[in-house]
C-alpha positions in Angstrom: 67.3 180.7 87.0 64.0 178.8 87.5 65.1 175.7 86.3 68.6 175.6 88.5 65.9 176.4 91.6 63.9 173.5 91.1 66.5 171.5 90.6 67.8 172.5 93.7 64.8 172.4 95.7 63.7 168.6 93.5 67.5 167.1 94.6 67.2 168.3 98.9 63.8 166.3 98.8 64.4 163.8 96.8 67.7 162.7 99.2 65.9 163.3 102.3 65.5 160.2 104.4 63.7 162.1 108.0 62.6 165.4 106.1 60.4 163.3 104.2 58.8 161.6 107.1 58.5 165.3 108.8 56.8 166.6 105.9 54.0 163.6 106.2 53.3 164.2 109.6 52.8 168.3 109.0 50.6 167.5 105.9 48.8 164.6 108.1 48.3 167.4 110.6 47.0 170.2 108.4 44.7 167.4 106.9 43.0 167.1 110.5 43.3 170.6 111.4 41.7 172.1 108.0 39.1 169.6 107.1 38.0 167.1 110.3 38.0 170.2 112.9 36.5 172.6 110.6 33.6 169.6 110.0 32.7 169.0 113.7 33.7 172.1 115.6 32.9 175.4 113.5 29.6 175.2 111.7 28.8 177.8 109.1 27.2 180.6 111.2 26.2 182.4 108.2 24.6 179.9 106.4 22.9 179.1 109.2 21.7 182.2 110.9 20.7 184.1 107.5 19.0 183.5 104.7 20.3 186.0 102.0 24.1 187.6 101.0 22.5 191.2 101.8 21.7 190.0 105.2 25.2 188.0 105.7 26.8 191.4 104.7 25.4 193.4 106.8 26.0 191.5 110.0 29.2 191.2 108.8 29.7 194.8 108.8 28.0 195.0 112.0 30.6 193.3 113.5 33.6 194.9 112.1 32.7 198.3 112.5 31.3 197.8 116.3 33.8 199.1 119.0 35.0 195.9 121.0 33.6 195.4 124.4 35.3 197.0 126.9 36.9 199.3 125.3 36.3 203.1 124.8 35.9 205.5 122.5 37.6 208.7 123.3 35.2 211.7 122.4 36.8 215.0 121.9 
């Protein structure tokens, strides 16, 4: 069962003539989106801001369990 599914899946790609071109471009664009964005454009807040894991934790946890602004809580 394995082996007839990658033999199917090995044959499509290996007879694709556009698809393979496609499939560069999205891996191309994954490349830049992942690893050059993520460099220049979202620095490591934690790392930066605190100094210890106890202290990353607790902001952390800070931030989940903090009602979002603007909203309210219904007290009954």
């Amino acid at each position: 069962m394995l082996k007839k599914t990658f033999c199917f899946y090995y044959d499509g790609f290996r007879s694709m003539v556009v698809g393979r071109t496609l499939w560069k471009l999205i891996f191309i664009k994954l490349f830049i989106m992942f690893v050059i964005l993520k460099t220049f454009f979202f620095p490591d807040y934690l790392a930066t801001n605190f100094s210890t894991d106890d202290e990353r934790a607790d902001h952390v946890l800070t931030n989940l369990t903090r009602p979002a602004a603007g909203t309210e809580t219904s007290k009954h």
